[in-house]
Phi, psi and omega in degrees: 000164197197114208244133159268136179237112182283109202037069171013054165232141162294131170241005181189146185235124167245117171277008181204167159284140179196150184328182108209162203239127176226131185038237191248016173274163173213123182245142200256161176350308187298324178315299155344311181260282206247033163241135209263161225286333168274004188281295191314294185321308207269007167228045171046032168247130192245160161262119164001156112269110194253104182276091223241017187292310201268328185330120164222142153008129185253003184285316172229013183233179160264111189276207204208140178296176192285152170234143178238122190241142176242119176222170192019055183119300200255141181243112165253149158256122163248182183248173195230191210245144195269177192237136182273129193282133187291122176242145182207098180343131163306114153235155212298152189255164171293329165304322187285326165323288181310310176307343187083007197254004178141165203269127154297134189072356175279143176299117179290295194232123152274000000 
């Protein structure tokens, strides 16, 4: 990933290589791949730093989108503090009683 910085602000994020136009110039896809990071630097394109310290199990938390930031140099994305998913035992209902499928109130699924 690769973020443009305009007044030391990300003013664009690419998440992939792809053509672009900077002033009257047009530039291809490949700049991505084979032009090295002072090459890159020197048309204000940085590379991602991905900080993943808040980043959690998406199984139980809610994360929070990236946020970009640029300083000394470096353009990083964090995360913000994730939200814990309400998680709560299942338990089997009387219909499933009847179904054969387990004791009403006892845990189906934890």
């Amino acid at each position: 990933m690769w973020a443009r910085v305009e007044s030391d602000t990300v003013t664009k994020i690419y998440t992939r290589p792809k053509a672009l136009s900077i002033g009257d110039v047009n530039y291809p896809a490949n700049i991505f791949s084979i032009w090295t990071s002072a090459e890159l630097e020197a048309l204000k394109i940085y590379e991602v730093v991905v900080d993943d310290t808040n980043f959690k199990n998406q199984e139980y938390y809610i994360n929070t989108n990236q946020t970009f930031a640029f300083a000394s140099g470096t353009v990083t994305a964090t995360y913000g503090t994730a939200t814990a998913i309400a998680i709560a035992d299942t338990l089997f209902t009387a219909q499933d009683e009847t179904d054969g499928l387990g004791t009403e109130g006892e845990v189906a699924t934890r």
